[in-house]
Structure formats: C-alpha cells, structure tokens
BAMI-257585 format. One record per residue (C-alpha): x, y negated, z; residue in one letter. Coordinates in steps of 0.001 Angstrom, whole numbers, padded with zeros to 6 digits, always signed. Each point is the difference from the previous one (the first is absolute). Example, Ala and Ser with C-alpha at 12.3 -4.5 7.8 and 13.67 -1.06 7.14 Angstrom:
% BAMI-257585
+012300+004500+007800A+001370-003440-000660S
***
This chain:
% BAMI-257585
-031014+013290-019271X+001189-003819-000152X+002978-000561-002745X+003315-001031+001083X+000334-004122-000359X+002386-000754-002645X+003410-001063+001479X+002022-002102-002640X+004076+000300+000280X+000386-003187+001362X-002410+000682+002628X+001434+003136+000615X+003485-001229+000455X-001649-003110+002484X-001196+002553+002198X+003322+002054-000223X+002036-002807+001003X-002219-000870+003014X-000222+003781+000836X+004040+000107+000288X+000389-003539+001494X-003128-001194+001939X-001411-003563-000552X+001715-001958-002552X+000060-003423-001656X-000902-000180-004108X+003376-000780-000655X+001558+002615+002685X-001889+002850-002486X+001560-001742-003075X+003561-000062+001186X-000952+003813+001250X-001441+001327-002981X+003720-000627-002263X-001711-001647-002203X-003178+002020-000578X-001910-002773+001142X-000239-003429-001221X-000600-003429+001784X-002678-000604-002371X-001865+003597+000815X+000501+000173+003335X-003218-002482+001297X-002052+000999-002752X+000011+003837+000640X+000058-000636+004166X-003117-002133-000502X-001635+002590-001563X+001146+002664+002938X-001215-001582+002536X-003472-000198-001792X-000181+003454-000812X+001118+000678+003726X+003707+001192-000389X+001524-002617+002109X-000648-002368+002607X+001669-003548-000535X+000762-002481+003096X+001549-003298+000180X+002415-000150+002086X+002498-003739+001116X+002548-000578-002082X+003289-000195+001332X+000984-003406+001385X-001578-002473-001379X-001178+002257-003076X-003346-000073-001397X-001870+002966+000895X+000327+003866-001863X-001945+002855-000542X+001030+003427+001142X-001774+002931-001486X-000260+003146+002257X-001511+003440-001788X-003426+001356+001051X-000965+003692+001320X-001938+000059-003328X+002711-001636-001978X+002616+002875+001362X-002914+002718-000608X-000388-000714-003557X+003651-000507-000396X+000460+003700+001336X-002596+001285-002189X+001589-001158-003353X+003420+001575+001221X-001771+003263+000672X-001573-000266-003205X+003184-000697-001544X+001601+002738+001528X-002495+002398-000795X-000048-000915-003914X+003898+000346-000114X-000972+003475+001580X-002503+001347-002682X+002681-001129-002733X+002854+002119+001143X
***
C-alpha cells in the first residue's frame, strides 16, 4: 500500500481556493485566503506544487500593455490528494467523538 503524500496547510488551502474558484493569479489566492496567505509564501509554496504535480501553471498576456502573469489551475491529482486529506480529516474527527 503506497502512503498518503504529505499535504502542508498552505498547500492545502492553495488547492482549496482553486477548488472553489478555478484558475487564479498568486495574488488573487492572497486577497482570497483573508490573510492566511502571504505575498512572500505564495510563489514559494506554488513552485513547489507544481513540482510535486498539484497544479499546472500557464502564462497568460497581461492586460493592456502589462507584462505577462501566471495563472495556476489545480490538477486531477492535485484535487485527488486534496480529497484524501479531507476524508482523512473527517474520519479522525470521527474516531475521537
């Protein structure tokens, strides 16, 4: 049986956001996340997602005569693991009561 990958809480909370809202800028999560997430975590911990497979990052035109972004869109795997730490979750708060 493989082990569950480990899914830290800012991870977790990436892939919540994108679950509830679709694609979304960096800063779109950090105005979304009230302050859970920081400007200075943000790129760091997406980096690493997109590594590990969680999400997919694209550039996209920026608007006008912007420079270009990056939107970051979750993965099938990404939401998989995501649902399998909530069921986990669930299921310990379960056994406790």
């Amino acid at each position: 049986m493989h082990e569950l990958p480990r899914l830290s809480s800012l991870a977790t909370l990436i892939l919540e956001l994108l679950s509830e809202h679709g694609p979304m800028y960096g800063l779109e999560m950090v105005d979304a996340s009230r302050g859970r997430l920081k400007r200075g975590s943000i790129y760091v911990t997406l980096a690493r997602m997109v590594d590990k497979g969680y999400v997919k990052s694209k550039e996209v035109e920026g608007e006008g005569q912007g420079p270009p972004r990056t939107v970051y869109r979750s993965t099938g795997y990404g939401m998989r693991l995501l649902s399998a730490w909530q069921l986990a979750g669930k299921a310990l708060l379960e056994s406790r009561a």
